[in-house]
PyMOL Python script that loads the backbone (N, CA, C, O; Angstrom):
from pymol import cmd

cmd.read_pdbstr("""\
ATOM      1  N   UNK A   1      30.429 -20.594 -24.266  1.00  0.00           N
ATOM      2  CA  UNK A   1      29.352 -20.671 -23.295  1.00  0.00           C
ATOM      3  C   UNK A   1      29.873 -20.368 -21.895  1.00  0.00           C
ATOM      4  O   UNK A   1      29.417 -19.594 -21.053  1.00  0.00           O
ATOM      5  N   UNK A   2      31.254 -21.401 -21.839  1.00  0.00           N
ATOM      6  CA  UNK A   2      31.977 -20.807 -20.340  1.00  0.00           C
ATOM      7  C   UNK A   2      31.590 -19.047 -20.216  1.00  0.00           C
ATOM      8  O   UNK A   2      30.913 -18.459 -19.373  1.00  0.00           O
ATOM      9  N   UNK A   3      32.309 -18.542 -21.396  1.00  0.00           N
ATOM     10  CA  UNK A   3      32.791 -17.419 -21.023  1.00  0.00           C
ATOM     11  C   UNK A   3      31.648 -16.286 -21.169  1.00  0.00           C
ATOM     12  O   UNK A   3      32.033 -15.117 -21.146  1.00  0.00           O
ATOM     13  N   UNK A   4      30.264 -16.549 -21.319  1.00  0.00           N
ATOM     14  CA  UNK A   4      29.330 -16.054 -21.176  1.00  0.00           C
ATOM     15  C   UNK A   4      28.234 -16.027 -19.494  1.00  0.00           C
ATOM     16  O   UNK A   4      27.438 -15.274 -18.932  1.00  0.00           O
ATOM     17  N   UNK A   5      28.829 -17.270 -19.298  1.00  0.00           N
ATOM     18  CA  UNK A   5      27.970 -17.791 -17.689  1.00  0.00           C
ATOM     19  C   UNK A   5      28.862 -16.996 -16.764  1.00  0.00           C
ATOM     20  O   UNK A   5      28.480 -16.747 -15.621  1.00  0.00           O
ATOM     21  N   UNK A   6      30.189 -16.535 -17.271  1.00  0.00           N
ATOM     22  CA  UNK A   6      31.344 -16.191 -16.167  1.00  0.00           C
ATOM     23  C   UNK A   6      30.907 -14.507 -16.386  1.00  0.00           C
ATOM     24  O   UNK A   6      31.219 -13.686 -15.522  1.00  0.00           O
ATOM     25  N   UNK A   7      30.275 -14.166 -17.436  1.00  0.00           N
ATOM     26  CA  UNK A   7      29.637 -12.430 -17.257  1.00  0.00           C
ATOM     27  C   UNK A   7      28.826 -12.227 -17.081  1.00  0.00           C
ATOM     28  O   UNK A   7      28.475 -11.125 -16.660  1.00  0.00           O
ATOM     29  N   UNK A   8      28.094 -13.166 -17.304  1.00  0.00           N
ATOM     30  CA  UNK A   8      26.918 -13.109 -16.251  1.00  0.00           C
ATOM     31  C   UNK A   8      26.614 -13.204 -15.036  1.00  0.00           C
ATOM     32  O   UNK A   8      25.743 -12.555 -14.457  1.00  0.00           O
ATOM     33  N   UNK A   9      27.454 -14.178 -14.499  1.00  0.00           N
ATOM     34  CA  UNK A   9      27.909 -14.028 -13.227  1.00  0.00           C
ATOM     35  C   UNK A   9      28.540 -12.569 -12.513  1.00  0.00           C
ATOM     36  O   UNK A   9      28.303 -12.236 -11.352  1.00  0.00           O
ATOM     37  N   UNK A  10      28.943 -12.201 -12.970  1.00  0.00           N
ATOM     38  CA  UNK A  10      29.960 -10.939 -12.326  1.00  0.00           C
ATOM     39  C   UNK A  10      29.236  -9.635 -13.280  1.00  0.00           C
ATOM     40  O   UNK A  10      29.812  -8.550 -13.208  1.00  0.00           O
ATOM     41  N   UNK A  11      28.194  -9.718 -14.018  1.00  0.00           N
ATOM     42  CA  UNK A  11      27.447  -8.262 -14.392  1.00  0.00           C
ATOM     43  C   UNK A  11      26.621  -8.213 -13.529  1.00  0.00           C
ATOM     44  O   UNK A  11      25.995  -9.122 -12.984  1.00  0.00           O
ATOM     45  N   UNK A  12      26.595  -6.870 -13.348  1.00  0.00           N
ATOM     46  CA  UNK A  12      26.202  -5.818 -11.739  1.00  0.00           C
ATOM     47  C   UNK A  12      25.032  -5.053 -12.336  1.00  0.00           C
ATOM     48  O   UNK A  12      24.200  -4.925 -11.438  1.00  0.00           O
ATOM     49  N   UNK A  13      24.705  -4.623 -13.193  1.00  0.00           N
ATOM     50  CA  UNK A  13      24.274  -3.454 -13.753  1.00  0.00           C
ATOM     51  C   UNK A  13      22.158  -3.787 -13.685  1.00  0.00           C
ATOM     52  O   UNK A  13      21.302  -2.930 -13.905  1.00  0.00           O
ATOM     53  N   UNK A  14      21.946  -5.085 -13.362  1.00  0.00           N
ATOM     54  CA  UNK A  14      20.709  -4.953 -13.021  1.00  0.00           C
ATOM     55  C   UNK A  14      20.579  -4.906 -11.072  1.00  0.00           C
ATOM     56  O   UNK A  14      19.695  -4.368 -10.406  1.00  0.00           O
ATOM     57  N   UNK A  15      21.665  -5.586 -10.640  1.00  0.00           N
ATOM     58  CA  UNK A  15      21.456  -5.515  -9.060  1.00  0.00           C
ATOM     59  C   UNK A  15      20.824  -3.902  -8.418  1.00  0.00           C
ATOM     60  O   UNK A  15      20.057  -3.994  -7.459  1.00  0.00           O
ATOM     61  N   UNK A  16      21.026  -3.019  -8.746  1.00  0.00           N
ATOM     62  CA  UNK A  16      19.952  -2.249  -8.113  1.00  0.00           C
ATOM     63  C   UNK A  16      18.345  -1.723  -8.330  1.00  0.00           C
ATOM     64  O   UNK A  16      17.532  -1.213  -7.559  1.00  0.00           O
ATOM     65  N   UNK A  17      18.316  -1.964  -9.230  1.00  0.00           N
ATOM     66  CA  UNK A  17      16.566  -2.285  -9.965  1.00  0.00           C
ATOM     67  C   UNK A  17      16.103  -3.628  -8.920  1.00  0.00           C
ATOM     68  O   UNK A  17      15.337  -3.656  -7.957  1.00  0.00           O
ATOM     69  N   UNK A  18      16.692  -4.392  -9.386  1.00  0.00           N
ATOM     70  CA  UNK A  18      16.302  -5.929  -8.311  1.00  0.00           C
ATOM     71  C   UNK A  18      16.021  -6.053  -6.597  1.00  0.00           C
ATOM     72  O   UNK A  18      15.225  -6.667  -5.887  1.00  0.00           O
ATOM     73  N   UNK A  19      17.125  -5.128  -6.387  1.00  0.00           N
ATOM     74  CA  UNK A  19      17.064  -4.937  -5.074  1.00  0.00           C
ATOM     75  C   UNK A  19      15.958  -3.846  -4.605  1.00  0.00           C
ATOM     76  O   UNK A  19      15.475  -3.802  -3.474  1.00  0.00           O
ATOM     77  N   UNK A  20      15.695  -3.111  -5.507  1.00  0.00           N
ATOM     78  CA  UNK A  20      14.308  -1.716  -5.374  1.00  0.00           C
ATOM     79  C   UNK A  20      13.136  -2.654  -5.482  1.00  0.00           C
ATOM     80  O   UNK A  20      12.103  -2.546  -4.822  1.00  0.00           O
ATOM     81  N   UNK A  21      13.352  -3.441  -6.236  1.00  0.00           N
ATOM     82  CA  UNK A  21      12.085  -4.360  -6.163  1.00  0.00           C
ATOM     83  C   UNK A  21      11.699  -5.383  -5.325  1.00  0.00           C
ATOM     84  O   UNK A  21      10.546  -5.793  -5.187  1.00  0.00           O
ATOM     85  N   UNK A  22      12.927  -5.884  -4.634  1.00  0.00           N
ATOM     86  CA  UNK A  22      12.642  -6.588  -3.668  1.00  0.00           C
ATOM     87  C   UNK A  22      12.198  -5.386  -2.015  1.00  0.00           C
ATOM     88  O   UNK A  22      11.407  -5.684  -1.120  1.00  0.00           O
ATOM     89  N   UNK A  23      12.698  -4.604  -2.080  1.00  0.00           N
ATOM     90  CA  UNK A  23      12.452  -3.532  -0.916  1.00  0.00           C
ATOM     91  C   UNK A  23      10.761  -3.220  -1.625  1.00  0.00           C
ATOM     92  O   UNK A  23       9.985  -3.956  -1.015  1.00  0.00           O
ATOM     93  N   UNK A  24      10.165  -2.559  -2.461  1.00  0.00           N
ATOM     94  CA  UNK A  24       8.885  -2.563  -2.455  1.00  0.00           C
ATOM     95  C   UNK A  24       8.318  -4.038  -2.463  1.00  0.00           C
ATOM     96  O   UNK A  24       7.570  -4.199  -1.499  1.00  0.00           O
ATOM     97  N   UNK A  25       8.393  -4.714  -2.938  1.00  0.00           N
ATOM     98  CA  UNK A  25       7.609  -6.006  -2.260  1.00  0.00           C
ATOM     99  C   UNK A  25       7.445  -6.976  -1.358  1.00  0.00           C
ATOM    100  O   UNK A  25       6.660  -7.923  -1.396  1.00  0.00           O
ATOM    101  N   UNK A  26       8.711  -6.513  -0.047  1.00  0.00           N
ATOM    102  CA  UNK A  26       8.593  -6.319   0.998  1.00  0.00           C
ATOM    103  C   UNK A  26       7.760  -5.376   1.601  1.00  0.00           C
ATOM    104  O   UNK A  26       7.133  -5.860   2.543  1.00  0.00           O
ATOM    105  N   UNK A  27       7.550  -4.268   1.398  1.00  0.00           N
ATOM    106  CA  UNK A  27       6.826  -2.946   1.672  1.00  0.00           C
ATOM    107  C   UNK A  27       5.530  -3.511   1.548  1.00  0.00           C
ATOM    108  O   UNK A  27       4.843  -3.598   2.566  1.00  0.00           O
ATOM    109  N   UNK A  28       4.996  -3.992   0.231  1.00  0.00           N
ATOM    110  CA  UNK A  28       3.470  -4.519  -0.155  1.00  0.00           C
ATOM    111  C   UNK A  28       2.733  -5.309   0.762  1.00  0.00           C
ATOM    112  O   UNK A  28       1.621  -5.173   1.273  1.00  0.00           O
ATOM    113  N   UNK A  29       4.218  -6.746   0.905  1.00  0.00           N
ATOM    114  CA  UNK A  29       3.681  -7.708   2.165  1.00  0.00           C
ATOM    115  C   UNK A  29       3.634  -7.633   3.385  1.00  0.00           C
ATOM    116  O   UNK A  29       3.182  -8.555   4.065  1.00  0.00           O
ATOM    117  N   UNK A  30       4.193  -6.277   4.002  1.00  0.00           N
ATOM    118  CA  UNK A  30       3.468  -5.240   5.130  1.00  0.00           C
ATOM    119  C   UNK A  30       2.441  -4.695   5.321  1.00  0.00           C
ATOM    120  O   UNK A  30       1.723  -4.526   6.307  1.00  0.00           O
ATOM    121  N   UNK A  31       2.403  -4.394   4.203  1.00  0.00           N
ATOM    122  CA  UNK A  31       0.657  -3.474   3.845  1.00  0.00           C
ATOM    123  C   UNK A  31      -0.338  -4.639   3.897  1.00  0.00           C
ATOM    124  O   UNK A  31      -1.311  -4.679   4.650  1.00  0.00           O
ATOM    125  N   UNK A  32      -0.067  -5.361   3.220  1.00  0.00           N
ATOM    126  CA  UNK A  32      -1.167  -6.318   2.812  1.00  0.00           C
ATOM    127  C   UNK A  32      -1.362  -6.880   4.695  1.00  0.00           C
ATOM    128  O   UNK A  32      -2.316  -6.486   5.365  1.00  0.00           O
ATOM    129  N   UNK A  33      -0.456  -7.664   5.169  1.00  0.00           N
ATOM    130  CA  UNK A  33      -0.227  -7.832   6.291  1.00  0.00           C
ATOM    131  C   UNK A  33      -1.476  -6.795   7.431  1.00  0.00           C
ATOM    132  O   UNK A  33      -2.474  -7.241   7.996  1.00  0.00           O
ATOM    133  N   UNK A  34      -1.056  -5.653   7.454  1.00  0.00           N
ATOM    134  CA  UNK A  34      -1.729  -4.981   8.074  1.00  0.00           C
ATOM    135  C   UNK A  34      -2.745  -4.526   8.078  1.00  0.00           C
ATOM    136  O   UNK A  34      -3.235  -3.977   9.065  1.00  0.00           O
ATOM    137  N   UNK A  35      -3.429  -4.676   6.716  1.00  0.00           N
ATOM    138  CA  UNK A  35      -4.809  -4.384   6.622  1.00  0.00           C
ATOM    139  C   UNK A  35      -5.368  -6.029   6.581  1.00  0.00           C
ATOM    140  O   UNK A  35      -6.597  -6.086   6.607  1.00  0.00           O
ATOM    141  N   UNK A  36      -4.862  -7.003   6.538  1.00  0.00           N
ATOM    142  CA  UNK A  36      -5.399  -7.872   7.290  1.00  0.00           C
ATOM    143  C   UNK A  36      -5.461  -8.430   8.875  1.00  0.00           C
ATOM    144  O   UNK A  36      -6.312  -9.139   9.413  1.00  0.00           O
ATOM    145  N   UNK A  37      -4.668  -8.047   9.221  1.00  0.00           N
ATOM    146  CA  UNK A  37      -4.775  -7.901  10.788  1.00  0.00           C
ATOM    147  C   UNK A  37      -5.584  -6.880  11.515  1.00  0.00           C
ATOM    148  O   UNK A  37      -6.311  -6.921  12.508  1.00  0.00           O
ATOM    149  N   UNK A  38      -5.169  -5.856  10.597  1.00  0.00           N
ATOM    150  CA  UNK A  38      -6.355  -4.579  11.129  1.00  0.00           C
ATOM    151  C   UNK A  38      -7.718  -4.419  10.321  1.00  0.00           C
ATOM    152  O   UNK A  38      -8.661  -3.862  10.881  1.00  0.00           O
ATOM    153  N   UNK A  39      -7.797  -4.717   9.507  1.00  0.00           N
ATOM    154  CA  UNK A  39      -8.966  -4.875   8.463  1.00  0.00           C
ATOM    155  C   UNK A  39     -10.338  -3.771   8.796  1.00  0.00           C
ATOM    156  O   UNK A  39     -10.741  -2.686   8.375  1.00  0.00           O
ATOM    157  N   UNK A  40     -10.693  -4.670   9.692  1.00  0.00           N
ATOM    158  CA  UNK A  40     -12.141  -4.192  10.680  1.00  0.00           C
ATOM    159  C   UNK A  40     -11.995  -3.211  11.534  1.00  0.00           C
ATOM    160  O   UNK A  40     -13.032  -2.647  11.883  1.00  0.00           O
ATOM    161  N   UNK A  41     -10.487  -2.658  12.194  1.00  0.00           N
ATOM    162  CA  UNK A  41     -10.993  -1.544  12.766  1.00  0.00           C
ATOM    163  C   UNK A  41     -10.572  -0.810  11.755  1.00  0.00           C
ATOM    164  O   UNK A  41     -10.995   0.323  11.983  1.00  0.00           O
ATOM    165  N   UNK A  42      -9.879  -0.813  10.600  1.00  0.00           N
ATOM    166  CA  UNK A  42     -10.290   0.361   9.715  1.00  0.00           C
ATOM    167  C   UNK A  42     -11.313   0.408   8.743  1.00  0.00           C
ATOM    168  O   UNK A  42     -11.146   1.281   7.892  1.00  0.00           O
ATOM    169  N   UNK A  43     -12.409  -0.346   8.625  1.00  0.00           N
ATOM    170  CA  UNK A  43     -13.150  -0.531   8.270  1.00  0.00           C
ATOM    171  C   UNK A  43     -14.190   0.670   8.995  1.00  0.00           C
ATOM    172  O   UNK A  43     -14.815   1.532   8.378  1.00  0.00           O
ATOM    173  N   UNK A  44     -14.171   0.412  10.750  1.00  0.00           N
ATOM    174  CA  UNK A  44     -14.975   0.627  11.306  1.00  0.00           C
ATOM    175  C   UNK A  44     -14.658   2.133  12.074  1.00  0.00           C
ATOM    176  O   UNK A  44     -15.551   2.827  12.560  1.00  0.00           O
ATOM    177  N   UNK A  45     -13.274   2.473  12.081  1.00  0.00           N
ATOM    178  CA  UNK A  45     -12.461   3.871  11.622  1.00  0.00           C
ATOM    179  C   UNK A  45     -13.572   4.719  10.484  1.00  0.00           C
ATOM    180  O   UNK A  45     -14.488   5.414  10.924  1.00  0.00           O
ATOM    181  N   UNK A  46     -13.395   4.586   9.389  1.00  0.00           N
ATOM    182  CA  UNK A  46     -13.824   5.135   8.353  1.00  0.00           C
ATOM    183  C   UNK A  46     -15.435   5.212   8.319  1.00  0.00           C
ATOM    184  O   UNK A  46     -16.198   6.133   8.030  1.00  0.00           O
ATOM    185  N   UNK A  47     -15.575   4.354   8.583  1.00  0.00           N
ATOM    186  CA  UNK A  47     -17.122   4.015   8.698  1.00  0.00           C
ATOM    187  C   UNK A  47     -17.772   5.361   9.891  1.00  0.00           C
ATOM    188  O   UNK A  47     -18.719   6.088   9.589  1.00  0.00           O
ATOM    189  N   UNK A  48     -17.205   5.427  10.901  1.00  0.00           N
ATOM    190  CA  UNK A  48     -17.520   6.313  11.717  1.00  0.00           C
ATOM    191  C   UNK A  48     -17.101   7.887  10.772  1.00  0.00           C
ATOM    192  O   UNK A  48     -17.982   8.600  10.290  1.00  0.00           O
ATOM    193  N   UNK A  49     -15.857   8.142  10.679  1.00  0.00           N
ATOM    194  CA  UNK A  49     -15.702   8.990   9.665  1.00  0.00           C
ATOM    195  C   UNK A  49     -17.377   9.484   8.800  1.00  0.00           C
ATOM    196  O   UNK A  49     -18.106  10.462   8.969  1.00  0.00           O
ATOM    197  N   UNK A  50     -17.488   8.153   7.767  1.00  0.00           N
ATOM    198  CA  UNK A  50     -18.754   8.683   6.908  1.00  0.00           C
ATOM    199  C   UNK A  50     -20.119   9.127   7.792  1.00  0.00           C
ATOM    200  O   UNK A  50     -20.883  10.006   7.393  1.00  0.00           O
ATOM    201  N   UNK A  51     -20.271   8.545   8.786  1.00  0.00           N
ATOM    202  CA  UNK A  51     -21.319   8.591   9.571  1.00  0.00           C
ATOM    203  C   UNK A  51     -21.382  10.016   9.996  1.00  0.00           C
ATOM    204  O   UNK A  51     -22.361  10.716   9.735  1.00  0.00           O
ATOM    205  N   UNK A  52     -20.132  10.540  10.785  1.00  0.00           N
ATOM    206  CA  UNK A  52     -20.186  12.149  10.925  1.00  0.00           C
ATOM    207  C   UNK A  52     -20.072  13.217   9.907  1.00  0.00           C
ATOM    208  O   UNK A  52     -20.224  14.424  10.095  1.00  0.00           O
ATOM    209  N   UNK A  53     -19.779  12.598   8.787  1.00  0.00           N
ATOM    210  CA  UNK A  53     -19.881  13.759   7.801  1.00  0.00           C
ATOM    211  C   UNK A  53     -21.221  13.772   7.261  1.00  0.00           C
ATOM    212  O   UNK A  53     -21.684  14.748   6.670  1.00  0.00           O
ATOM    213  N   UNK A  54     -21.991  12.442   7.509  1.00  0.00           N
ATOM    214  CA  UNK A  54     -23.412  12.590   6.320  1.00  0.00           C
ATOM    215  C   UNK A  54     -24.122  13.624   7.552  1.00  0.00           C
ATOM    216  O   UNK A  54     -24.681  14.670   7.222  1.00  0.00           O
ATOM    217  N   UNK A  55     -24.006  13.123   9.212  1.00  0.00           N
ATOM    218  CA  UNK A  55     -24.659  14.397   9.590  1.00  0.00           C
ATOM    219  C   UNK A  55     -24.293  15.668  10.244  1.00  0.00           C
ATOM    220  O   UNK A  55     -24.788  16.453  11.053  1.00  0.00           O
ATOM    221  N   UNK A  56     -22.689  15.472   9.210  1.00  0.00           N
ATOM    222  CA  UNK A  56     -22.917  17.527   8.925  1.00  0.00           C
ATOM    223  C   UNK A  56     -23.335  17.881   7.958  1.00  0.00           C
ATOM    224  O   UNK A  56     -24.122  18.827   7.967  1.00  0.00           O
ATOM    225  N   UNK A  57     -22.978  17.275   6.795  1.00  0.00           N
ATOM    226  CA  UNK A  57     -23.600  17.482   5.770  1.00  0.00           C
ATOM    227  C   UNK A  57     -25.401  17.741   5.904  1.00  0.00           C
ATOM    228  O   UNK A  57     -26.085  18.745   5.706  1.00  0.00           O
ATOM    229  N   UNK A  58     -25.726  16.447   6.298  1.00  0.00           N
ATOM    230  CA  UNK A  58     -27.238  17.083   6.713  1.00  0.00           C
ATOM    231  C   UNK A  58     -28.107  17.963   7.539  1.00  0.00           C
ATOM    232  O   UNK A  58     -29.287  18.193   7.272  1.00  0.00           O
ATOM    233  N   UNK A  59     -27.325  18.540   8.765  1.00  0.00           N
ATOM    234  CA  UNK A  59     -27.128  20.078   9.318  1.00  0.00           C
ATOM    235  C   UNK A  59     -26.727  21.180   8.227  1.00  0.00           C
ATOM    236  O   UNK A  59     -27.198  22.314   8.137  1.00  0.00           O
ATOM    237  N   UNK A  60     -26.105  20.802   7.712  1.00  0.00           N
ATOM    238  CA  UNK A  60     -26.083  21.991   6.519  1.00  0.00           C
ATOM    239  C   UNK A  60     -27.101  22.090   5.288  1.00  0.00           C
ATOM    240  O   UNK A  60     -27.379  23.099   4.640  1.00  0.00           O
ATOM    241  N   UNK A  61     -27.492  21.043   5.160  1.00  0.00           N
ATOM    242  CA  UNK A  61     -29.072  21.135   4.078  1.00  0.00           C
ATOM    243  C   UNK A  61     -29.871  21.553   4.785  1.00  0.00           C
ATOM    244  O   UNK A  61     -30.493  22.554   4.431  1.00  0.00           O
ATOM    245  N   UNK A  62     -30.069  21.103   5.700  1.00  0.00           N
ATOM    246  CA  UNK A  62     -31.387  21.389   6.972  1.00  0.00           C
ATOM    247  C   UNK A  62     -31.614  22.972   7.335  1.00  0.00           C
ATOM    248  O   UNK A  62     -32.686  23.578   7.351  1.00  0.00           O
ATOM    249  N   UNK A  63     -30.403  23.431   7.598  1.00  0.00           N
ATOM    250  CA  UNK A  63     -29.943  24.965   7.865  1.00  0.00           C
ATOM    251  C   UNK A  63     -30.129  25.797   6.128  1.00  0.00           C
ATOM    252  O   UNK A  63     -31.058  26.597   6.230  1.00  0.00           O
ATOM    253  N   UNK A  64     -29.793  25.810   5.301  1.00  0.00           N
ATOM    254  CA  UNK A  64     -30.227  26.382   4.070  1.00  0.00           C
ATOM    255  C   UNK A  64     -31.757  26.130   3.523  1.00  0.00           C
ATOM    256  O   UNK A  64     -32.182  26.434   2.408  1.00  0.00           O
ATOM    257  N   UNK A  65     -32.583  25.401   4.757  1.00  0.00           N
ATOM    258  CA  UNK A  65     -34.426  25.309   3.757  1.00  0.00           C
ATOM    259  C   UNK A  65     -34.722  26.951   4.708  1.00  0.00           C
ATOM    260  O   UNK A  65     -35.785  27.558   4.575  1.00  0.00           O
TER     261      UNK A  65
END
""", "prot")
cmd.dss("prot")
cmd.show_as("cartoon", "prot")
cmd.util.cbc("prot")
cmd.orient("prot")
């Protein structure tokens, strides 16, 4: 048992998978972070976005009768 806890101890061969995973889920709790702090103005970003496309879009139906 010693001599199993002592290679486990000193095996390496998952430490960089582990560490990729700790760097993206750091990354996530940024994201997440920021669209809760910013939430509403990108909400209200996009929102303007749809608003100018429905009226080009509807300049362009309007223009083809």
């Amino acid at each position: 048992m010693k001599k199993f806890l002592a290679w486990l101890k000193n095996e390496e061969s998952g430490q960089g998978m582990v560490e990729y995973g700790l760097i993206v889920a750091l990354i996530v709790v940024v994201i997440v972070a920021v669209i809760f702090a910013f939430g509403d103005k990108i909400k209200e970003l996009f929102g303007g976005i749809e608003t100018k496309m429905d009226e080009g879009l509807n300049k362009i139906e309007g223009a083809g009768e």
